[in-house]
C-alpha positions in Angstrom: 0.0 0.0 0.0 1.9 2.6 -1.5 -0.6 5.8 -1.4 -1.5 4.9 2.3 1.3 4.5 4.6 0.3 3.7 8.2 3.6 3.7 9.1 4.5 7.6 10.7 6.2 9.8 13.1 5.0 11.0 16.5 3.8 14.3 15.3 2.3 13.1 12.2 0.3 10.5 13.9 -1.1 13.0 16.4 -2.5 14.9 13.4 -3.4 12.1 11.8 -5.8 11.3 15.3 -7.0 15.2 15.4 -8.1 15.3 11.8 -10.3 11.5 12.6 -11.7 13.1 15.9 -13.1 16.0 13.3 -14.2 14.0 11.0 -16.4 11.5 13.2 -19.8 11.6 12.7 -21.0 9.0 14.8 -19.5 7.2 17.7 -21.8 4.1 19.7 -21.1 0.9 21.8 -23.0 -1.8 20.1 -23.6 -4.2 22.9 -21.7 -5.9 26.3 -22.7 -9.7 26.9 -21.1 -12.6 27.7 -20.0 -15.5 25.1 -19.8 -18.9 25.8 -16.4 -18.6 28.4 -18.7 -16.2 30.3 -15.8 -13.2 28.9 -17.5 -10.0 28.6 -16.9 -8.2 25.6 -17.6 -5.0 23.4 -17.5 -3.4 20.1 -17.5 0.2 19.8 -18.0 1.3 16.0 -17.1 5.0 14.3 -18.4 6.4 11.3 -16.7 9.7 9.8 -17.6 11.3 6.9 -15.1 10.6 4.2 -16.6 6.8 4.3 -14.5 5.2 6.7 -15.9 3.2 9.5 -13.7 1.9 12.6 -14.7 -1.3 14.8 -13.0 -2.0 18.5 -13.6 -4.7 19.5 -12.4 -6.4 22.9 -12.7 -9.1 25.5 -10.1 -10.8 28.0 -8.3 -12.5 25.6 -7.6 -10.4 22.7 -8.6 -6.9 20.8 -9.5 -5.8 17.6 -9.2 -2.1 15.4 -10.6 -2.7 12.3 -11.3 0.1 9.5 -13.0 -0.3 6.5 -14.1 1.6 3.6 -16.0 0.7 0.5 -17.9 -2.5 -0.4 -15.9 -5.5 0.4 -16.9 -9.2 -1.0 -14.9 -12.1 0.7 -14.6 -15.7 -0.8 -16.5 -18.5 -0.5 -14.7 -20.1 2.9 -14.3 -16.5 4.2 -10.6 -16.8 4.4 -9.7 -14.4 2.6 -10.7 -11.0 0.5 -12.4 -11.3 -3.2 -12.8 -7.6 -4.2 -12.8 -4.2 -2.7 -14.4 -1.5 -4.8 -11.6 1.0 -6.4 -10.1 3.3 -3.7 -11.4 1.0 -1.0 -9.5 -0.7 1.9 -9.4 -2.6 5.1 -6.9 -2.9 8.0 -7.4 -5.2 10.3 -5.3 -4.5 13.7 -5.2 -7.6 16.5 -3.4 -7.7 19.7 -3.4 -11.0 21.6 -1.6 -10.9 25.1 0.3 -8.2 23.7 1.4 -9.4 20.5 0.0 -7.1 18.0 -0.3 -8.5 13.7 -1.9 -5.9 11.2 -3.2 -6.6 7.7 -4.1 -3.6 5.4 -5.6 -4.3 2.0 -6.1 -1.8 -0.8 -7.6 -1.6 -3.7 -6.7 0.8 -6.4 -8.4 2.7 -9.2 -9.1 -0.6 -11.5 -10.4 -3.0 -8.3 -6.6 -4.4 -7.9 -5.6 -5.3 -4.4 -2.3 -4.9 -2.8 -1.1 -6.1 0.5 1.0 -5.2 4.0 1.5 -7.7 6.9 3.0 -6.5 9.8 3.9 -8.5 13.3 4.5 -5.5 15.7 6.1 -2.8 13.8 7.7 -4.9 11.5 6.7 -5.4 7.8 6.6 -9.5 6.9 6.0 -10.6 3.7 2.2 -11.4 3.2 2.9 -14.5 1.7 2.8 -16.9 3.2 2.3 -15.8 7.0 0.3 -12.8 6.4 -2.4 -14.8 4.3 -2.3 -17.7 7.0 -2.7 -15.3 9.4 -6.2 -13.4 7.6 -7.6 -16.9 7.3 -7.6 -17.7 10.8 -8.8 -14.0 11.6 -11.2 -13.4 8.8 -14.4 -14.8 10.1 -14.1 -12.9 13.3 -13.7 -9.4 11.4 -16.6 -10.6 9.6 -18.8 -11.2 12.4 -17.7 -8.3 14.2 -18.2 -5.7 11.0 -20.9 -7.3 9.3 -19.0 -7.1 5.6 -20.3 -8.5 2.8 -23.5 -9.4 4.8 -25.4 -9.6 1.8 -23.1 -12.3 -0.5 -22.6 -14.1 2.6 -26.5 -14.2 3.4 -27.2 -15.2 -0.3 -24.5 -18.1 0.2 -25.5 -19.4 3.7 -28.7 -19.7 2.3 -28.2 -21.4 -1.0 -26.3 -24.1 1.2 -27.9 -24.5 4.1 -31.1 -23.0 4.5 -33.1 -21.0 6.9 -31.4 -23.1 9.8 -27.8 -22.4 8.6 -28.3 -18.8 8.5 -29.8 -18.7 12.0 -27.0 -20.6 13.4 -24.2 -18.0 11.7 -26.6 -15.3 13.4 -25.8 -17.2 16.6 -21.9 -16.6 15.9 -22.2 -12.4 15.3 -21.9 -10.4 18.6 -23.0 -7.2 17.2 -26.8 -6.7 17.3 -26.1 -4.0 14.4 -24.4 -6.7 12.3 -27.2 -9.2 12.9 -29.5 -6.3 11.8 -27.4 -6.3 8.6 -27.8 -9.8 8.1 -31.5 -9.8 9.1 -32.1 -6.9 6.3 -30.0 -9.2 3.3 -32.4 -12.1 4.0 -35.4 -10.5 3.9 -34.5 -8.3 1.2 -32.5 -10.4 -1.2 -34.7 -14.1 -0.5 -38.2 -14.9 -0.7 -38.8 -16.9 2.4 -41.9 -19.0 2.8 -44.2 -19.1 5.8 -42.3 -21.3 8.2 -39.2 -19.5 7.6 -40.3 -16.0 7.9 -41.8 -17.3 10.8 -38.0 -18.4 11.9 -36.5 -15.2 10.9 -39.4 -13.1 13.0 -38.8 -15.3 16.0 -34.8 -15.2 15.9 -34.9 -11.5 15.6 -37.0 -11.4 18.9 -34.7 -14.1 20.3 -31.0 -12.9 18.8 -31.0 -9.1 18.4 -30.6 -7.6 22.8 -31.3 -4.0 20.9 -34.6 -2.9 21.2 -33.7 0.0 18.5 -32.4 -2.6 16.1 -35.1 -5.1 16.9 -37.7 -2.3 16.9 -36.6 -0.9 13.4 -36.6 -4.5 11.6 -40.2 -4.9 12.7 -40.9 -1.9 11.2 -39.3 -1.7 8.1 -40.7 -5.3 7.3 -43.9 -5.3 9.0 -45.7 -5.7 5.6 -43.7 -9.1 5.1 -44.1 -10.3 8.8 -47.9 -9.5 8.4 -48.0 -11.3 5.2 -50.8 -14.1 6.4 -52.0 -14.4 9.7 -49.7 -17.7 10.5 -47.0 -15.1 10.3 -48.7 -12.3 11.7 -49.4 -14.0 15.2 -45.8 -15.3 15.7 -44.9 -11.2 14.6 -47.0 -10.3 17.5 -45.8 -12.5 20.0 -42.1 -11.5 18.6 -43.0 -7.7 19.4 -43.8 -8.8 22.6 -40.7 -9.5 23.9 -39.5 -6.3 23.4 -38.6 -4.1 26.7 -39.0 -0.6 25.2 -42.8 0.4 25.4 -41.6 3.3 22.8 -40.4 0.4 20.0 -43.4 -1.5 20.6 -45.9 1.4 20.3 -43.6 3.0 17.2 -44.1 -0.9 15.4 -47.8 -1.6 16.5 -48.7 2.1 15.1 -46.2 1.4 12.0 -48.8 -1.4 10.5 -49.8 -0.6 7.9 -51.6 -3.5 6.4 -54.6 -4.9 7.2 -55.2 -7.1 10.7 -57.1 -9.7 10.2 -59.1 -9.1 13.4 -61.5 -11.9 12.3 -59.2 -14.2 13.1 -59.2 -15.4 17.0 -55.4 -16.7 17.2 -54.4 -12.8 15.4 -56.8 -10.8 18.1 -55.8 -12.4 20.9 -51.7 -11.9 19.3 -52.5 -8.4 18.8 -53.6 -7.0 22.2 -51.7 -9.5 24.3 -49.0 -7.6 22.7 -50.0 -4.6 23.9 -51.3 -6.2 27.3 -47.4 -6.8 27.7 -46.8 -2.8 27.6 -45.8 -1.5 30.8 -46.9 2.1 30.1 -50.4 3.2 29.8 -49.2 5.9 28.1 -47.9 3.9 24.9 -50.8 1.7 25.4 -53.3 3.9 25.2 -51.6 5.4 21.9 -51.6 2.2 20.7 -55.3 1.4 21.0 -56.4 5.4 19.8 -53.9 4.5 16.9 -55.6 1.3 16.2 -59.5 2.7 15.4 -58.2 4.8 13.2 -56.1 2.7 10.8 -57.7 -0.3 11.2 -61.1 -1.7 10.9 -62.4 -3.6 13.6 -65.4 -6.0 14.2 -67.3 -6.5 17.3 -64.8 -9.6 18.7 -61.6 -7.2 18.3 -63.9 -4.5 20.2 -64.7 -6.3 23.0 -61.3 -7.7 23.2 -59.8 -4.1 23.0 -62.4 -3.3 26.0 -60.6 -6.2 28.1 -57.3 -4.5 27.4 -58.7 -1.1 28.7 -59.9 -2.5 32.0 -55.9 -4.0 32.6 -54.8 0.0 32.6 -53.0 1.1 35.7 -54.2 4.6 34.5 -57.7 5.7 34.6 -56.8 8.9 32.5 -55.9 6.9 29.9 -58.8 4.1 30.3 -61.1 7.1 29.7 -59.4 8.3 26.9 -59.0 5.3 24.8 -62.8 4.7 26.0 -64.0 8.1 24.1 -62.1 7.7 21.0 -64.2 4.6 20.2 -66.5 6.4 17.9 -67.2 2.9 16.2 -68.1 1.2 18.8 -71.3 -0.9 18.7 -72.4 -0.6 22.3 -75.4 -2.6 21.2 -73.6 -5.8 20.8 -73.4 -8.0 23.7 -69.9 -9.1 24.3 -69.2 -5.4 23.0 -71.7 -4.2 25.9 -70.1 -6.3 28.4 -66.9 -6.0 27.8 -67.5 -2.0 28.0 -69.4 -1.8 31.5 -66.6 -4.4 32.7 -64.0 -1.4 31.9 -66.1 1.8 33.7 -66.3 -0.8 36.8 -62.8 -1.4 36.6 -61.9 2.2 37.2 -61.1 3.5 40.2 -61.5 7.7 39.1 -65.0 8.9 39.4 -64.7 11.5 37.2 -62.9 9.6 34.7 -65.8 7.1 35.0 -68.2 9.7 34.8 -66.9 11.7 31.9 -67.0 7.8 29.9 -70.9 7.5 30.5 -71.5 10.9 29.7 -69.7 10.9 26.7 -71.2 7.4 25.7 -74.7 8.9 26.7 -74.0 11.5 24.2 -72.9 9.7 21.5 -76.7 8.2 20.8 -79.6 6.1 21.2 -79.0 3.3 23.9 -81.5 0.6 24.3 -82.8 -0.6 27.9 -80.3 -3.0 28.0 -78.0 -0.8 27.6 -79.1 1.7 30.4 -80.1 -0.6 32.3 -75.9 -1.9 32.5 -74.9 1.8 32.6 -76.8 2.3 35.3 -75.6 -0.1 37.4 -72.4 1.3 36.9 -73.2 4.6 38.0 -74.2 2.8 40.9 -70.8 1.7 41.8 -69.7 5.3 41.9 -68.6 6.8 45.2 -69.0 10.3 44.1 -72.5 12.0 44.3 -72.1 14.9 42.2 -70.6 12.4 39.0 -73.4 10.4 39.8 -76.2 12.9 39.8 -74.2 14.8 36.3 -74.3 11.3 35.0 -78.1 11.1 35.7 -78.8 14.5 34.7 -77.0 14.1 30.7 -79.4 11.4 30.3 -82.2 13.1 28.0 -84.8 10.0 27.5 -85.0 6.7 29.3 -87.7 4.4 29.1 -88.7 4.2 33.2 -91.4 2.6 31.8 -89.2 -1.2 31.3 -89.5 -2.5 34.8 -85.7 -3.4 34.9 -84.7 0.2 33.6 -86.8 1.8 35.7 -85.6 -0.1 39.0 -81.7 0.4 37.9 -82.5 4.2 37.7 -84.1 4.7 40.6 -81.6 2.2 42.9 -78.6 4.2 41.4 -80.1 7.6 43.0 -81.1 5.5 46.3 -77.3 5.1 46.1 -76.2 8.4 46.6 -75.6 10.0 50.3 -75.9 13.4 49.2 -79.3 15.2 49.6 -78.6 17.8 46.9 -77.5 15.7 44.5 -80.8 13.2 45.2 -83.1 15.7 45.6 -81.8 17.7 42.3 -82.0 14.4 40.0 -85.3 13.8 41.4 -86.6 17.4 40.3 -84.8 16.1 37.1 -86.9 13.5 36.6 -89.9 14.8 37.4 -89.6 18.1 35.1 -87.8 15.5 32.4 -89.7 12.6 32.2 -93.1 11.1 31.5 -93.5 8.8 34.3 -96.0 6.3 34.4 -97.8 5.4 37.4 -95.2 3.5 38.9 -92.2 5.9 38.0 -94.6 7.9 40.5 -94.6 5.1 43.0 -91.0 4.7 43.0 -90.2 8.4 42.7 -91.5 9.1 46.1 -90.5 6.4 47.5 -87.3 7.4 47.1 -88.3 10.6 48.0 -89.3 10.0 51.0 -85.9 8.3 52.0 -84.3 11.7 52.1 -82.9 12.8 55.2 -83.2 16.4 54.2 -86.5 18.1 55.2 -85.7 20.9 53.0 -84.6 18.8 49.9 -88.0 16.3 50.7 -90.0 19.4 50.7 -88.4 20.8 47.3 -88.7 17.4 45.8 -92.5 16.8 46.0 -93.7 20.4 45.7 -92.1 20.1 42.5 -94.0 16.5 42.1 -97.3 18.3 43.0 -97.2 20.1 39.6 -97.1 17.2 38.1 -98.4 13.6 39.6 -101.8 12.2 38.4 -103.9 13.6 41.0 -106.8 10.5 39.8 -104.4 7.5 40.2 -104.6 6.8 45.0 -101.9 4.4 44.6 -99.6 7.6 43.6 -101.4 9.9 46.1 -101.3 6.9 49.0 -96.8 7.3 48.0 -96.9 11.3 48.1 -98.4 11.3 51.5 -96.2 8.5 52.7 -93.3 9.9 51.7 -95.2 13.5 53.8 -95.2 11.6 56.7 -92.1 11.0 57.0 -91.2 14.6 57.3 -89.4 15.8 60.7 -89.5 19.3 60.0 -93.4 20.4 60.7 -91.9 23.6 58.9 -91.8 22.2 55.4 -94.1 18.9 55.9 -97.0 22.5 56.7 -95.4 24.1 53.4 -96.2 20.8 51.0 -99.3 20.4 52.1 -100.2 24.3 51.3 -98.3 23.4 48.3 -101.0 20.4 47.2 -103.9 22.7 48.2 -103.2 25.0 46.0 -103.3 22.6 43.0 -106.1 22.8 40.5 -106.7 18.7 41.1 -107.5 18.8 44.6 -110.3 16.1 44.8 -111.8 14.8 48.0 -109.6 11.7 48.2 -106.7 13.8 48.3 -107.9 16.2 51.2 -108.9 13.4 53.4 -105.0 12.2 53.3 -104.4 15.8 53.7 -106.0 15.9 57.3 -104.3 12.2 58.0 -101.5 13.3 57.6 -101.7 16.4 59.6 -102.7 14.3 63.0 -98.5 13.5 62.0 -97.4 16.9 62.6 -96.5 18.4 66.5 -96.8 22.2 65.9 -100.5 23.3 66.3 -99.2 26.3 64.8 -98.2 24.1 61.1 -101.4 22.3 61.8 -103.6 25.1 62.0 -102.5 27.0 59.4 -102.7 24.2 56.6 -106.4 23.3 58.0 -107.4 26.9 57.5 -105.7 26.5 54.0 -108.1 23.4 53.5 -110.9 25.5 54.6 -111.1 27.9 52.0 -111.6 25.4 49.7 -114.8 23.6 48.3 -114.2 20.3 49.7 -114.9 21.7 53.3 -119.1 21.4 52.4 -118.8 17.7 51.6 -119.6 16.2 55.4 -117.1 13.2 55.0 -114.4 15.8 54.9 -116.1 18.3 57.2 -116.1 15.8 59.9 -112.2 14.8 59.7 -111.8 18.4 59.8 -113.4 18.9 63.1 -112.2 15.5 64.5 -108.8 16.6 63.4 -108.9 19.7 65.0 -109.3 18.3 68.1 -106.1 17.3 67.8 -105.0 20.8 68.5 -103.9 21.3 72.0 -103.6 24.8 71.8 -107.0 26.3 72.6 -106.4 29.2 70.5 -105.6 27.5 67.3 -108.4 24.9 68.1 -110.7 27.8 67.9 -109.0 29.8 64.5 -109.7 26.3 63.1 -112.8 25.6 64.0 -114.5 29.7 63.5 -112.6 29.1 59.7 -115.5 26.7 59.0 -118.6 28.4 60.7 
């Protein structure tokens, strides 16, 4: 090597290693592991930008320098150098125990190679020591650099198959070079099913690199995902990856279509993500996946089962709302769903979810009737009672929806909230006669006077006055006032209404024998007496027997001069 002379002084070698440290452009440790002495080693590799590339590689034993630039091809027994393209070289540097050989081959303008062997600092003839020497070396720098990847891919293939290809991966250290050789199989051979399925599983088995392994799966995704044989074992292969970024990055990447109608590929596909330690990439992964892909109602529900295994309700929710395809109406689909909200932990994240699914359109009375047994699992009263409050129309006629809606407010401990969902209904709703029934019955469990009281002046307005059976609930729910205050205020309130009938104002006067203030009592049986139900004698006679109930004598008589 004539134009090249890596022979130099002190002063010119120190220039020579300032110009290199300018001209790198990328420096990188390729991997540390343990070979089959249990001797760590490592590889560090260099790239600068006039072409060159530098390996170092080291362990116990024995050390490596290797720089390279061009395309190399090696012969057939990798023992020694075929071609170098014009202007291209290679010197390989090893020092064993600290005996140090080098070998630098060149190639000049018109592809021709020259040689330099050297044992220390010494120039030896290449022949015959210097080309023993790269024989026994060759496969090492090979395995180490990764050149002529390609030929030798072709080659190892043409003789021995998938198999004898994956056992040569088993000899690189590098997970870059295995990359190489990864990339020349899959580019330069068409594989059939079993052995892309090989190839998929080695990468996941060979390759420590999650970058490496991550970028393979990428860039051949479309190949991996070429039938669904290979598709499941490409899914279990992106499994094993550590790096929740690289699996995220590769399950987003896919392109082609997932057979979702497949069980074996489903179950693949969101195992793989189940695997993910972040919610963050998993919830990507699953917002991704609606929108690139189309799903059926199996790969729904499944996707549902993968929600509920979030550490992270935030993201539960979110994935949950971006499910604008979602058949709710479905029954796996719709139990799968409800499984998720009850697997949640966050009430508002819960709550937000129904909301938004109450939104989204027309539920059937299955459906609310599951929702609403999830809003009965909240703890919070005010998402509870917003929950209740989005819905717009509900059948409370269906018995079962009917008894979920009115045990989900039962469930609450907060009087406001109750009490305003109740007002909800009422002003909302058209009840039927045992919406009514229920209403006050629930109603009347409040343990707020005030809230009671706002509750079924608000039902006056609006109750079927003909229908006892509702009338007999208002006024048991009255009686169960402790407040004479606003237990006197409703039934002003019921007076006033324009369907006062007799039936009513005789449970009027029972339930005024309930109150202790004569003061409450006297003033709702003057009320009473202004209207025209005080003529009918039935009535006129509860009145007076009523008022003797009065044990203030002044009130008794206010009472009883009201009707003379």
């Amino acid at each position: 090597m004539k134009a090249m002379k890596f022979k130099s002084t002190a002063s010119i070698f120190s220039c020579l290693i300032l110009i290199n440290t300018l001209l790198i452009t990328n420096v990188f440790a390729d991997r540390q592991n343990s070979d089959s002495s249990n001797s760590s080693y490592e590889i560090y590799f260099q790239k600068y930008q006039d072409g060159k590339k530098q390996y170092r590689y080291s362990n116990v034993f024995s050390s490596f320098d290797i720089q390279v630039k061009g395309d190399i091809s090696v012969n057939d027994d990798d023992t020694g150098i075929k071609s170098i393209s014009p202007g291209g070289y290679i010197k390989i540097s090893k020092r064993t125990f600290g005996n140090k050989r080098t070998i630098i081959i060149e190639s000049n303008s018109n592809g021709e190679l020259s040689y330099e062997y050297y044992e220390g600092r010494k120039e030896i003839p290449f022949e015959p020591d210097g080309r023993k020497w790269l024989a026994d070396v060759l496969l090492e720098v090979i395995h180490i650099t990764g050149i002529d990847a390609v030929g030798r891919t072709k080659r190892i293939y043409r003789q021995k198959g998938i198999d004898g290809f994956i056992e040569e991966i088993h000899e690189i250290p590098s997970n870059s070079v295995m990359a190489k050789y990864f990339e020349a199989l899959l580019e330069n051979i068409s594989l059939n099913d079993n052995e892309l399925v090989s190839a998929c599983s080695t990468i996941a088995s060979e390759i420590s690199s999650n970058t490496e392994r991550g970028r393979l799966f990428r860039k051949y995704s479309d190949l991996f995902m070429k039938n669904n044989t290979t598709a499941v074992v490409y899914f279990q292969s992106i499994s094993k990856l550590s790096s929740n970024t690289e699996r995220g990055s590769i399950l987003k990447n896919i392109s082609t279509k997932i057979d979702f109608e497949d069980p074996k590929v489903t179950e693949a596909y969101f195992a793989c993500v189940d695997k993910m330690t972040s919610n963050t990439e998993r919830g990507s992964v699953l917002r991704n996946l609606e929108k690139t892909q189309k799903l059926n109602n199996q790969a729904y529900a499944r996707l549902l089962m993968s929600v509920k295994k979030f550490s992270s309700n935030t993201e539960m929710g979110s994935v949950m709302r971006s499910l604008d395809k979602l058949d709710i109406n479905n029954s796996p689909v719709n139990v799968a769903y409800f499984n998720a909200i009850d697997g949640m932990t966050s009430n508002t994240e819960a709550g937000s979810t129904l909301r938004h699914l109450i939104k989204k359109g027309d539920l059937t009375d299955e459906n609310y009737v599951n929702l609403l047994r999830s809003v009965k699992k909240l703890t919070s009263n005010t998402e509870i009672g917003s929950i209740l409050r989005t819905i717009v129309s509900i059948n409370l006629k269906n018995q079962d929806v009917n008894e979920a809606y009115f045990i989900a407010i039962r469930s609450m401990t907060s009087n406001t909230e109750a009490g305003s969902v109740l007002r909800y209904t009422i002003k909302t709703y058209d009840l039927n006669d045992k919406s009514w029934i229920q209403l006050l019955n629930e109603t009347g469990r409040l343990s707020s006077n005030t809230e009671m009281a706002s509750v079924m002046i608000s039902a006056s307005e609006f109750m079927p006055y003909d229908n006892e059976s509702v009338i007999d609930a208002f006024f048991n729910a009255a009686n169960s006032f402790s407040s004479n205050t606003e237990h006197g205020r409703v039934l002003r309130e019921v007076i006033t209404n324009e369907h006062l009938n007799k039936f009513i104002c005789y449970k009027i006067l029972e339930s005024i024998k309930k109150m202790s203030s004569n003061t409450e009592k006297s003033s709702v049986m003057i009320k009473l007496s202004h209207t025209k139900f005080i003529k009918d004698p039935e009535i006129r006679k509860l009145y007076k027997t009523t008022a003797g109930s009065l044990t203030s004598n002044t009130d008794y008589r206010r009472v009883i001069e009201a009707i003379d």
